[in-house]
Structures are given as C-alpha cells and as structure tokens.
C-alpha positions in Angstrom: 75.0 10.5 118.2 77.8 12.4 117.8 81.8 11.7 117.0 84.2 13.1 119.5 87.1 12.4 117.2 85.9 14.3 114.6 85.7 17.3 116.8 83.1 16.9 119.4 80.1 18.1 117.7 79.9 16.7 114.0 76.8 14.3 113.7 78.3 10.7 112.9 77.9 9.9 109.3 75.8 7.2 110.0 73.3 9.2 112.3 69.5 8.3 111.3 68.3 11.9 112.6 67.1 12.7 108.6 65.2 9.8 108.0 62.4 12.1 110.8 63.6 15.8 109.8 61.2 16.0 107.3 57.7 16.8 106.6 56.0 17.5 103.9 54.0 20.9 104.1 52.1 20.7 100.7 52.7 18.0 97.4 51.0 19.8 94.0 51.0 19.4 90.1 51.4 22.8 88.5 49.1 23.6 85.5 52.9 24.3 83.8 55.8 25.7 84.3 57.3 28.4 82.3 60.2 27.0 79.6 63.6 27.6 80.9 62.3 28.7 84.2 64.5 30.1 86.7 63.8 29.7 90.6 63.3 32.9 92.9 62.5 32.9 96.6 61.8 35.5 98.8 60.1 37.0 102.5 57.1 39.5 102.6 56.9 41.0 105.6 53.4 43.1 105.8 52.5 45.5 109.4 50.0 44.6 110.9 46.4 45.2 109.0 48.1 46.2 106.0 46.5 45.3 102.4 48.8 43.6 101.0 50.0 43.6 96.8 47.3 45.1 94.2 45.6 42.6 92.3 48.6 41.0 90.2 49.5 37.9 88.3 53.5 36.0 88.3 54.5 34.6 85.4 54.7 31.0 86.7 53.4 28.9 89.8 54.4 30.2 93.6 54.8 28.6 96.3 54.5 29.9 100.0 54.6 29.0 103.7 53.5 31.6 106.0 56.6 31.9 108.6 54.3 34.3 111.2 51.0 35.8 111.6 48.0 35.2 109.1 47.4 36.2 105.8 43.9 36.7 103.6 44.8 34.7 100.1 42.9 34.9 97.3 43.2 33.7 93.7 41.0 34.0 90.6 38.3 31.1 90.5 38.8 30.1 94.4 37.2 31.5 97.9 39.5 33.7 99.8 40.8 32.1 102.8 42.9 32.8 106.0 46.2 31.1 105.8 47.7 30.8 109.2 51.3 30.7 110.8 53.0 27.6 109.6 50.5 26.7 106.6 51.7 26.1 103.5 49.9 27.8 99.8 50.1 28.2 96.4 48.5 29.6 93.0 49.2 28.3 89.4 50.6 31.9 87.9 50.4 32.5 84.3 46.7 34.4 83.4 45.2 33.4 87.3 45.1 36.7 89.1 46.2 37.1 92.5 43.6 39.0 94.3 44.8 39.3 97.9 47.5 38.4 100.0 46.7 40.9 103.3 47.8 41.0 106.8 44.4 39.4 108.1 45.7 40.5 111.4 45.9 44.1 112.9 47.6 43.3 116.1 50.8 41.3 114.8 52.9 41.6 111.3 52.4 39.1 109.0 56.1 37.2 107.6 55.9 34.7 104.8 58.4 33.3 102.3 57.3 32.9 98.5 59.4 30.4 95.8 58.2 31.6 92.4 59.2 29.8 89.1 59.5 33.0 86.8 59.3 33.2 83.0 63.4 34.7 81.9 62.8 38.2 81.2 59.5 38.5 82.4 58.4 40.4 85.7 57.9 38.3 88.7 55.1 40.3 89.3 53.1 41.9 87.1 50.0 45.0 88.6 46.1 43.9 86.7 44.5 47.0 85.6 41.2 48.5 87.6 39.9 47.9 83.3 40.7 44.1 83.5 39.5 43.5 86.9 36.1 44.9 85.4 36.4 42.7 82.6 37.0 39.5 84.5 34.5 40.1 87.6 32.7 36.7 86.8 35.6 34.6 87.1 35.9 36.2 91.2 34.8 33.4 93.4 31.8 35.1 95.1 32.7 37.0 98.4 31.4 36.5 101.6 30.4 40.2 102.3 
C-alpha cells in the first residue's frame, strides 16, 4: 500500500510488508567473542577454480552467506563441505584454523560476503605456518580423498 500524498511512492507507515521480509539464514551461539569487538564485513570474489585463502585463522567468529557460485569450506575439527549459492556459514575464530574456502566451481566465480567480529588491533586474518599445520594434522577432520 502506498500513500499518494506523501509523494506517490512512500510505503504507508502502517504497511505490514516487514512483518514477511525476513528470514532467517542461520541462528548460532559463538564459542566467544573477542572483548571490545569491533564489526567488519566484506565480499570475496574468487575466479572460477581458484584455491581460495592459505590456511588461516580470524581473531573472532565470521559469519558468511555465499551471494553466487559454490564454495569448498573447511574448518579445523569438521568435514569440508560445499556451500552453495544462497547458504549461509560460519566458523568460531580464535585458535580454529580455516582450512579452505575455494571456488568449488571452475566454470563460474564464486561471490560471498563475510561479517567478522575482530579482536582491536589484531589482524582480521592471520596466514598458519606449513610448521603448525604439521603440528596440528590430528585435529584435520579426515578427507575424503
């Protein structure tokens, strides 16, 4: 419903449109969140096939929603898994590794948007060493090749 008098294309004020405009893509209790936290969002856009980040950790719990294509996501302690065009993810940050977020796909890019709640002062994104990967192979969900 819209008001004419107010310029022909405002929604009324009392239009019930938002009580159905959302939906809920994923509900989660972080493991923590990093004292005086600050919020930062932003796209990844990977070509198709590409590899993705090195093996890394963020300082605090992300949260993503692929916007196009598919990804391969992996964290320390879980399976990798294929997260698809208009699925949403997550990982806990702080010591969990981040082993793979790849374009699973080598015929079309892959887009997603990541909100990460980042330790002040600390990199949002911090490279794991080939030495700690070594040291921490057990806790590498096993792989299905």
């Amino acid at each position: 419903m819209y008001d004419s008098d107010a310029g022909g294309g405002c929604p009324v004020a009392g239009s019930a449109a938002w009580r159905s405009a959302l939906t809920v893509l994923q509900e989660v209790a972080p493991a923590f969140i990093p004292a005086g936290a600050c919020v930062c969002t932003v796209v990844v856009e990977y070509p198709p096939g590409d590899r993705g980040a090195p093996p890394h950790r963020h300082p605090g719990p992300a949260f993503g929603y692929v916007l196009g294509g598919e990804m391969l996501f992996e964290v320390e302690g879980l399976p990798e898994r294929v997260v698809r065009s208009g699925e949403a993810f997550w990982e806990p940050g702080g010591d969990v590794i981040h082993y793979q977020d790849a374009n699973y796909r080598y015929d079309i890019p892959l887009r997603f948007t990541l909100t990460m709640l980042c330790e002040p002062g600390a990199p949002m994104f911090a490279p794991v060493s080939d030495e700690e990967l070594a040291g921490r192979r057990n806790r590498r969900a096993r792989r299905a090749y």
